[in-house]
KETOR-528921 format. One record per atom (N, C-alpha, C, O): atom name; x, y, z. Coordinates in pm, whole numbers, plus 50000, padded with zeros to 5 digits. Layout:
// KETOR-528921
{atom->CA	east->X	north->Y	up->Z}
...
***
This chain:
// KETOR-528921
{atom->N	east->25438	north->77875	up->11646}
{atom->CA	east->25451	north->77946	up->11771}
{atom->C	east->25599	north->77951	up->11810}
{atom->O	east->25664	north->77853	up->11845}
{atom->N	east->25645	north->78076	up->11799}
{atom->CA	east->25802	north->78088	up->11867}
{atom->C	east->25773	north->78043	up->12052}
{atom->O	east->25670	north->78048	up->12119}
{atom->N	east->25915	north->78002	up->12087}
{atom->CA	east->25910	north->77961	up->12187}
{atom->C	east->26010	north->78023	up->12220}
{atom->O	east->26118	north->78007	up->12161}
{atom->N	east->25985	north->78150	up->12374}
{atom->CA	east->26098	north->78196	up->12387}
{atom->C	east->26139	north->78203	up->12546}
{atom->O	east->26065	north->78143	up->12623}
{atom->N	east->26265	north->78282	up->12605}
{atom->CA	east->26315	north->78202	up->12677}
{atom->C	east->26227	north->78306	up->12807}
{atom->O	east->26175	north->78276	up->12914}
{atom->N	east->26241	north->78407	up->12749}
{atom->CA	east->26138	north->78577	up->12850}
{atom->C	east->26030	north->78587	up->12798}
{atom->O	east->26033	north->78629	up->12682}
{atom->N	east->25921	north->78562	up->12846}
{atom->CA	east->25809	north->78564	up->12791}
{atom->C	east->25720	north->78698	up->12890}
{atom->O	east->25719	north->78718	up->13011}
{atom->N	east->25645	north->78782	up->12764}
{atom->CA	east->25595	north->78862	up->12883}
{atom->C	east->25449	north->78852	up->12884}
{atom->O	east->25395	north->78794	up->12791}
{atom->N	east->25374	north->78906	up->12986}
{atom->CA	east->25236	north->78822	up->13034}
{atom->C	east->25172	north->78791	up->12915}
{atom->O	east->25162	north->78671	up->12890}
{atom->N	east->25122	north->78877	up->12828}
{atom->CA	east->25040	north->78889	up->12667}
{atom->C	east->25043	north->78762	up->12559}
{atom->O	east->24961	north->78695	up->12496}
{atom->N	east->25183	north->78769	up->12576}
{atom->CA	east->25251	north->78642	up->12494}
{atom->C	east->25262	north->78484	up->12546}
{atom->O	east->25285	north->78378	up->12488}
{atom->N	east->25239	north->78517	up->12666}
{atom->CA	east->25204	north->78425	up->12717}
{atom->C	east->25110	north->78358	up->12717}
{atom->O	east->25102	north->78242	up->12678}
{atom->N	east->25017	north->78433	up->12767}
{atom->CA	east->24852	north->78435	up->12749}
{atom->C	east->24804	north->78393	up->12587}
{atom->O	east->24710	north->78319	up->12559}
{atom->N	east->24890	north->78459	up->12492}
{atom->CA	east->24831	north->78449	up->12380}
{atom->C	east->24843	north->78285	up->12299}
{atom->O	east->24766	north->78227	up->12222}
{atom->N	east->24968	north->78248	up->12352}
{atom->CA	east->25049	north->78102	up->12300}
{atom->C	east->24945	north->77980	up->12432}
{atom->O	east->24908	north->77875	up->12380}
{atom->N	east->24928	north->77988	up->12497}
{atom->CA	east->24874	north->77950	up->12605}
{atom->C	east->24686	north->77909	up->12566}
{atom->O	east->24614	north->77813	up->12594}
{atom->N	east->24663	north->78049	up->12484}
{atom->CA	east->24507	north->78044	up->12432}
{atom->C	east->24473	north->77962	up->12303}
{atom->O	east->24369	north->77899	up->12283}
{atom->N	east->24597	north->77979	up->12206}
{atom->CA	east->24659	north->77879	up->12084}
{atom->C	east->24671	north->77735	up->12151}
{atom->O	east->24592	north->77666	up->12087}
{atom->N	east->24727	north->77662	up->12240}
{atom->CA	east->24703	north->77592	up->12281}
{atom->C	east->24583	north->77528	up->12343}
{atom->O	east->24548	north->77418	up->12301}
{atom->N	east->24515	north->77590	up->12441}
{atom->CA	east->24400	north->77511	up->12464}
{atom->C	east->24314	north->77514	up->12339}
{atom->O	east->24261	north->77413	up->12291}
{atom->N	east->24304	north->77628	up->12293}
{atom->CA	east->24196	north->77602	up->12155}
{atom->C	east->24206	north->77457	up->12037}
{atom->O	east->24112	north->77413	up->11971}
{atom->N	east->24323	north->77414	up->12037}
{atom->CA	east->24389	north->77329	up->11980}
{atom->C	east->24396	north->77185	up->12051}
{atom->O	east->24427	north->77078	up->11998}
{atom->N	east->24367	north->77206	up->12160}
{atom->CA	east->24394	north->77048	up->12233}
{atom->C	east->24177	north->77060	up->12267}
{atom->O	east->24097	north->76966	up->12267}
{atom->N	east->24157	north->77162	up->12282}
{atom->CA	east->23985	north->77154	up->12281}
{atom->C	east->23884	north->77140	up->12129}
{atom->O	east->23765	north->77117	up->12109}
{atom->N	east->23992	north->77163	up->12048}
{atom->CA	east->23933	north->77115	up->11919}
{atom->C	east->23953	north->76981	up->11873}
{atom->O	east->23883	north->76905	up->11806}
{atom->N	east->24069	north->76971	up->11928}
{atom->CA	east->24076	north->76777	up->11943}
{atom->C	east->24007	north->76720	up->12011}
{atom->O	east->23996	north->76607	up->11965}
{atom->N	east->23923	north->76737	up->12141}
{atom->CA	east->23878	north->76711	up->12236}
{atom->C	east->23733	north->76665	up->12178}
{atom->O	east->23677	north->76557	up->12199}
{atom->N	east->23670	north->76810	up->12072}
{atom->CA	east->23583	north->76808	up->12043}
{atom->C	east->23558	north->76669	up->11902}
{atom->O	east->23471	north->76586	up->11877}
{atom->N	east->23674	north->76704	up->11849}
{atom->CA	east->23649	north->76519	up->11743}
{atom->C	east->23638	north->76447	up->11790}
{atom->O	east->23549	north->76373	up->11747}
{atom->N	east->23723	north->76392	up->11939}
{atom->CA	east->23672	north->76306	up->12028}
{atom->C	east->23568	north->76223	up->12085}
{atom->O	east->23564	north->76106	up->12120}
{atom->N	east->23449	north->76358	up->12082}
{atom->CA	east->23346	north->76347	up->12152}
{atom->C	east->23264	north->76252	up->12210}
{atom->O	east->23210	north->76264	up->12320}
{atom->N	east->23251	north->76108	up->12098}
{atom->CA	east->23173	north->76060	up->12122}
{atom->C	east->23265	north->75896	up->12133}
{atom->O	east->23222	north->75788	up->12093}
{atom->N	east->23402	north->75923	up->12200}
{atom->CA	east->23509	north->75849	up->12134}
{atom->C	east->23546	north->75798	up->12262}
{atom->O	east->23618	north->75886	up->12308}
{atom->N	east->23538	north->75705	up->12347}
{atom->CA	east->23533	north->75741	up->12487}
{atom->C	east->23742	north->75684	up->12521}
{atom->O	east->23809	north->75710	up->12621}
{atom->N	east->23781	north->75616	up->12410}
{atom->CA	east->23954	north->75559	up->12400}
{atom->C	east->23986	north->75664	up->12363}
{atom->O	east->24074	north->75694	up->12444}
{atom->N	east->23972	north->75785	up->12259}
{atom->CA	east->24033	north->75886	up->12164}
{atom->C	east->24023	north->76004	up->12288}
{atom->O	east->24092	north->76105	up->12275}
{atom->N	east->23947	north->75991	up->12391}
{atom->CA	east->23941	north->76145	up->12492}
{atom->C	east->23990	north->76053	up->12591}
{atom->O	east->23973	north->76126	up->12689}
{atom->N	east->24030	north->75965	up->12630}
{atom->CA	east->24099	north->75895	up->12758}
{atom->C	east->24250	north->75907	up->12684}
{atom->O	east->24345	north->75948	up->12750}
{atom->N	east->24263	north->75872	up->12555}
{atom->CA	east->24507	north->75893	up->12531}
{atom->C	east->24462	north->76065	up->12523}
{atom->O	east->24567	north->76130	up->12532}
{atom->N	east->24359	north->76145	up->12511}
{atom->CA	east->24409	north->76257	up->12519}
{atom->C	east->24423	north->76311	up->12667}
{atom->O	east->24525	north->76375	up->12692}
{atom->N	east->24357	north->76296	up->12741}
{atom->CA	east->24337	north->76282	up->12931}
{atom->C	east->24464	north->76238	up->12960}
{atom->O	east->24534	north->76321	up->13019}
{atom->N	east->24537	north->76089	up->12926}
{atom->CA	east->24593	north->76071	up->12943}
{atom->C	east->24781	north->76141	up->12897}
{atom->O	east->24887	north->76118	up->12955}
{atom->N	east->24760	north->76208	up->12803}
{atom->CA	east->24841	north->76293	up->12770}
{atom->C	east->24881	north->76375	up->12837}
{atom->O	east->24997	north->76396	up->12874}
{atom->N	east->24753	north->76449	up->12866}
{atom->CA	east->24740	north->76576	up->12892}
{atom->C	east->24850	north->76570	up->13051}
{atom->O	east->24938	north->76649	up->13088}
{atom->N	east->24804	north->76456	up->13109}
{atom->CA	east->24861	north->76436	up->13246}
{atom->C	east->24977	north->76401	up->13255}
{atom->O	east->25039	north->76439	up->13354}
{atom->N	east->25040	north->76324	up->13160}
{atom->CA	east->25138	north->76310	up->13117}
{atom->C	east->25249	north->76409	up->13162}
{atom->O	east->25330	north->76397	up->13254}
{atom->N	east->25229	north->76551	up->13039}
{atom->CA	east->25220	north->76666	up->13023}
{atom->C	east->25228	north->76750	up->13143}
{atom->O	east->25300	north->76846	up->13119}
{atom->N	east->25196	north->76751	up->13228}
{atom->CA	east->25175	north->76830	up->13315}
{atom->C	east->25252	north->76742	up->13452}
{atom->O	east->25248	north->76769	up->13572}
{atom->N	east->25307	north->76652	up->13396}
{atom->CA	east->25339	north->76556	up->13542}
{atom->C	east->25514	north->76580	up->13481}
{atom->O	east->25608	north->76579	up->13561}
{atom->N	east->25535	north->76601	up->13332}
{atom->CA	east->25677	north->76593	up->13305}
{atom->C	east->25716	north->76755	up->13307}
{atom->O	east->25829	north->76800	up->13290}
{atom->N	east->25612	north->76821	up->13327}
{atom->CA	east->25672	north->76942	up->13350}
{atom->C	east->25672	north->76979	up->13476}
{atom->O	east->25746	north->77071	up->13511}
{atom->N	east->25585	north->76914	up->13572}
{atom->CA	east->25599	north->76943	up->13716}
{atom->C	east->25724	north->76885	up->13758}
{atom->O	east->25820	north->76954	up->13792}
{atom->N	east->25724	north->76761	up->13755}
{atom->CA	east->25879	north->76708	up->13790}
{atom->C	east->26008	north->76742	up->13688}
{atom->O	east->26113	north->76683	up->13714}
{atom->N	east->26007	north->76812	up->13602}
{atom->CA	east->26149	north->76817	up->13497}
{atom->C	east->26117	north->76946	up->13492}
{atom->O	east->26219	north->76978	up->13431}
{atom->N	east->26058	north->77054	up->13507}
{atom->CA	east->26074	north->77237	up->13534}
{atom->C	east->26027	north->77245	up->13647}
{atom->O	east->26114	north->77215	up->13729}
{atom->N	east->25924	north->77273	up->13698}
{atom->CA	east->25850	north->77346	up->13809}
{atom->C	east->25918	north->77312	up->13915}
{atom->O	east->25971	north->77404	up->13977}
{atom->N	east->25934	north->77171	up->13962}
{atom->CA	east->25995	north->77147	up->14089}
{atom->C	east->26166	north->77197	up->14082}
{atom->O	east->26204	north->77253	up->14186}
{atom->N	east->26248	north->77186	up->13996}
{atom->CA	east->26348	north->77234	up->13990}
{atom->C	east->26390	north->77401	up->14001}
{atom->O	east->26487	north->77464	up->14044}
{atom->N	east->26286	north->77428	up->13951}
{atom->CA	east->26297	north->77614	up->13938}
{atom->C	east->26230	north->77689	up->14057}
{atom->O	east->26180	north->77800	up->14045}
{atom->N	east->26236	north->77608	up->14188}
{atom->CA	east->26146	north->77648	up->14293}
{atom->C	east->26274	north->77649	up->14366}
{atom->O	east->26380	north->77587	up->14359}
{atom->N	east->26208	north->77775	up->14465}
{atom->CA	east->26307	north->77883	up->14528}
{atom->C	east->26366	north->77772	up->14647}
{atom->O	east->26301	north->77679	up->14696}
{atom->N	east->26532	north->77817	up->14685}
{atom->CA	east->26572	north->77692	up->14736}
{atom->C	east->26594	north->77758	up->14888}
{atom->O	east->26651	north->77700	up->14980}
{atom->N	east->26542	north->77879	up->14891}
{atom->CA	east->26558	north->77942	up->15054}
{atom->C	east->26358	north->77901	up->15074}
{atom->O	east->26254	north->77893	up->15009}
{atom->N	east->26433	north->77884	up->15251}
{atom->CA	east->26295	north->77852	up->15312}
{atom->C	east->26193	north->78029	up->15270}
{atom->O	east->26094	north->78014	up->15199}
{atom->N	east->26219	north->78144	up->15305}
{atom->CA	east->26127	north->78292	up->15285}
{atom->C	east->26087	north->78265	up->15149}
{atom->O	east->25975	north->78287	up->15104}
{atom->N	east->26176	north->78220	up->15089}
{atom->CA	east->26151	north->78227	up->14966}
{atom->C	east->26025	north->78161	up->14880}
{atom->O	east->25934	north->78204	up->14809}
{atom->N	east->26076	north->78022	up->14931}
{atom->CA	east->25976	north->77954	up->14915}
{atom->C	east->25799	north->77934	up->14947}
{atom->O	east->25707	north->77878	up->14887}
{atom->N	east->25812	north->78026	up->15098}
{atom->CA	east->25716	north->78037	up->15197}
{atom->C	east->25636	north->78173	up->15086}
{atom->O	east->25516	north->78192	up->15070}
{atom->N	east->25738	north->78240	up->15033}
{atom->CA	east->25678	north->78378	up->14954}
{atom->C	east->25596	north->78325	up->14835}
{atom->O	east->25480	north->78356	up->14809}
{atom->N	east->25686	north->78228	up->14759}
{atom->CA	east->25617	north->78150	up->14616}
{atom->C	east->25481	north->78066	up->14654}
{atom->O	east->25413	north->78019	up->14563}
{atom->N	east->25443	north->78049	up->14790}
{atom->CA	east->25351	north->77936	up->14803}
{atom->C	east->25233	north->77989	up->14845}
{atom->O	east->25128	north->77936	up->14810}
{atom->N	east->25233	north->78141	up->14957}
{atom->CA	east->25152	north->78205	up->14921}
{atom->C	east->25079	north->78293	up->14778}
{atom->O	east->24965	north->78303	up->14731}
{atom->N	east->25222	north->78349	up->14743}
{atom->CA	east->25177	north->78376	up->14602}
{atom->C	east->25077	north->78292	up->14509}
{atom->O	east->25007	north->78340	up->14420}
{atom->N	east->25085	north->78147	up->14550}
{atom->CA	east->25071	north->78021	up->14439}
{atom->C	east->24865	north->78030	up->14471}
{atom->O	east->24778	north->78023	up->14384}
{atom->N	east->24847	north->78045	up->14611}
{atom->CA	east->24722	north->78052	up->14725}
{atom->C	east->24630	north->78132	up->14657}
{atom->O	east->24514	north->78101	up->14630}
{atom->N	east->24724	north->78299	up->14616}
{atom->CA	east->24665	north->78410	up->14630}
{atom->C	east->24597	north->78418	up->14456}
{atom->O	east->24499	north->78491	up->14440}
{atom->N	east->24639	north->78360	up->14365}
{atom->CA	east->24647	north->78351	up->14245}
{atom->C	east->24568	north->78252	up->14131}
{atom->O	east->24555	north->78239	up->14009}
{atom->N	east->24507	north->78170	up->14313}
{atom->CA	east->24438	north->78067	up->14222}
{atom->C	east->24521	north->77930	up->14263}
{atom->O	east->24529	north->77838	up->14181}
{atom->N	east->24572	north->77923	up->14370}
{atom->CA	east->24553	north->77743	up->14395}
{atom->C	east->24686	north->77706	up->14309}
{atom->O	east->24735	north->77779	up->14223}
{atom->N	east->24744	north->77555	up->14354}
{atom->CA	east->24810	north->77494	up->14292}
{atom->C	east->24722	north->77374	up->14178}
{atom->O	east->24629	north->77294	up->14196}
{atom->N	east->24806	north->77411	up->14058}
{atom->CA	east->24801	north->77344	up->13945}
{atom->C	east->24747	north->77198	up->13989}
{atom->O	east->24816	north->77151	up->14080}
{atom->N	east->24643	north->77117	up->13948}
{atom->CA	east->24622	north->77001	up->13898}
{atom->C	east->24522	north->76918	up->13837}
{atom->O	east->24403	north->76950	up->13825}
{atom->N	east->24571	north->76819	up->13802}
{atom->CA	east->24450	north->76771	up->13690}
{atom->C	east->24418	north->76659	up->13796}
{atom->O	east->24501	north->76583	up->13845}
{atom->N	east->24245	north->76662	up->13830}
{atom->CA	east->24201	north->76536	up->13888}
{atom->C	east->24220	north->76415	up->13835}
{atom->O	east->24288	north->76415	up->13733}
{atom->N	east->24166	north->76274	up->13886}
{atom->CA	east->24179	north->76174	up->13808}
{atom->C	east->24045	north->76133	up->13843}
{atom->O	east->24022	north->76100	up->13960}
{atom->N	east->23942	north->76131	up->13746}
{atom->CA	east->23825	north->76022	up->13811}
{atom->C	east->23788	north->75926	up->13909}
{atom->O	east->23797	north->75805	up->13887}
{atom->N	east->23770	north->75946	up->13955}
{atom->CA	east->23768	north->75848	up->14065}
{atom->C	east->23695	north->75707	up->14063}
{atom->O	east->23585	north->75712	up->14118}
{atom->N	east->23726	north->75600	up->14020}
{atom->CA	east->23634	north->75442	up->14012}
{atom->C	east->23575	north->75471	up->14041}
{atom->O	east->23507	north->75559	up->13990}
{atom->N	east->23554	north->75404	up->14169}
{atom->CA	east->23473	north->75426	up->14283}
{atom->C	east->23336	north->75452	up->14256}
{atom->O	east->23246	north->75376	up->14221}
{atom->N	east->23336	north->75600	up->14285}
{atom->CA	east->23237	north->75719	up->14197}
{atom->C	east->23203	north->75678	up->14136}
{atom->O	east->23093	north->75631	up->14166}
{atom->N	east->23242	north->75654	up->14022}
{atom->CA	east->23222	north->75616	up->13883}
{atom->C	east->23090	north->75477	up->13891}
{atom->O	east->22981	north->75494	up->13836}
{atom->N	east->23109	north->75401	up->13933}
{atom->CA	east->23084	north->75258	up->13936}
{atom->C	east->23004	north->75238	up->14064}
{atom->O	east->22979	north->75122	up->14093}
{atom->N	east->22953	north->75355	up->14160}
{atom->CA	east->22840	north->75387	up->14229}
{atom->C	east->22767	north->75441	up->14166}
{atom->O	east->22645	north->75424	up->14174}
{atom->N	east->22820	north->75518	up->14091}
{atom->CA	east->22673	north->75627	up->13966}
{atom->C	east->22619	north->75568	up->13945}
{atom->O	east->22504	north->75564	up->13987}
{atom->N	east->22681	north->75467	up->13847}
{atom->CA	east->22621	north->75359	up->13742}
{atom->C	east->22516	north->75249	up->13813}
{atom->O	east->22407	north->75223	up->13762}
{atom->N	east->22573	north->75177	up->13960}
{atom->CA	east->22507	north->75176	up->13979}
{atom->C	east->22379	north->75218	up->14046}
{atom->O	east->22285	north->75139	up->14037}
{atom->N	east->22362	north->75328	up->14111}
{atom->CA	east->22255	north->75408	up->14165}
{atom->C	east->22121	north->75408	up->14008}
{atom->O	east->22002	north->75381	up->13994}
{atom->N	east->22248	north->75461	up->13912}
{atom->CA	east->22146	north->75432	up->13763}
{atom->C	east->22065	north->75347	up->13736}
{atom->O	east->21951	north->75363	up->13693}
{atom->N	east->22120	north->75252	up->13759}
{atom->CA	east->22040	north->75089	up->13686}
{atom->C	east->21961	north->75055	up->13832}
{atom->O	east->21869	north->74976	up->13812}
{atom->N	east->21973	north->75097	up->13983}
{atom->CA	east->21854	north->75078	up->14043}
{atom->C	east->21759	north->75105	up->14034}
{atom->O	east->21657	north->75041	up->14061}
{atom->N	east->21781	north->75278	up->13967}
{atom->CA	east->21674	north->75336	up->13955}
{atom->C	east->21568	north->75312	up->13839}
{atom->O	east->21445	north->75318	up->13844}
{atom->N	east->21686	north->75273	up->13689}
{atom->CA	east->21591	north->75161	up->13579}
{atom->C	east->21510	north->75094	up->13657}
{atom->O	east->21388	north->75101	up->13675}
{atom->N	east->21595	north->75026	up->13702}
{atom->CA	east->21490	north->74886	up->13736}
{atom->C	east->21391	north->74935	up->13828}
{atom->O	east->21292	north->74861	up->13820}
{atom->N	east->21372	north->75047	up->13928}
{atom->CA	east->21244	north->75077	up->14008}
{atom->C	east->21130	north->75078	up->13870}
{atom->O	east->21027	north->75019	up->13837}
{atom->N	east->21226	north->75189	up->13814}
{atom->CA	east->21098	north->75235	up->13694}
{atom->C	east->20995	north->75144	up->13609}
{atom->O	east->20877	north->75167	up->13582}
{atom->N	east->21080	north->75026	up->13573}
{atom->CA	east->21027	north->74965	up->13521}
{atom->C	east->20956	north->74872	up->13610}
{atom->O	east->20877	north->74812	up->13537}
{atom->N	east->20942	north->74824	up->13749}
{atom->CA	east->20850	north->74758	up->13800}
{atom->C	east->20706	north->74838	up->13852}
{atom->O	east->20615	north->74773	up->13903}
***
């Protein structure tokens, strides 16, 4: 994949579709891997946290209109970028709501 410096929408889109297909085909060896899809999660965020802070935040418009223009734009387009994080919590109420409900079943 060339990497270039003007990219126009197509090419974008197209290097962009090469990518997820490629990090979702890894995803998919994963599957049943629950350490091998957590360093890829964990990557992924990685990834997206070194490009938010080392491009995105730097290349953001340094006039207030300006900015006020990029943030609606950001609204109108689909929301700002991010990757959730699981939440414990959640997690470890499921589980147990689960095993209460085992155990009803089985009495």
């Amino acid at each position: 994949m060339d990497i270039q410096q003007d990219w126009n929408s197509s090419e974008l889109e197209k290097a962009l579709k090469e990518i997820s297909t490629t990090i979702w085909a890894i995803a998919k060896r994963c599957e049943d891997d629950h350490h091998c899809l957590l360093m890829l999660l964990r990557s992924m965020e990685s990834l997206h946290r070194e490009i938010r802070e080392g491009l995105f935040e730097p290349s953001l418009p340094n006039t207030r209109n300006a900015l006020s223009s990029l943030l609606r734009e950001i609204e109108e387009s689909g929301g700002w970028p991010y990757i959730e994080r699981m939440r414990l919590q959640a997690l470890l109420k499921n589980l147990e709501s689960e095993e209460n409900a085992q155990i009803s079943e089985t009495k």
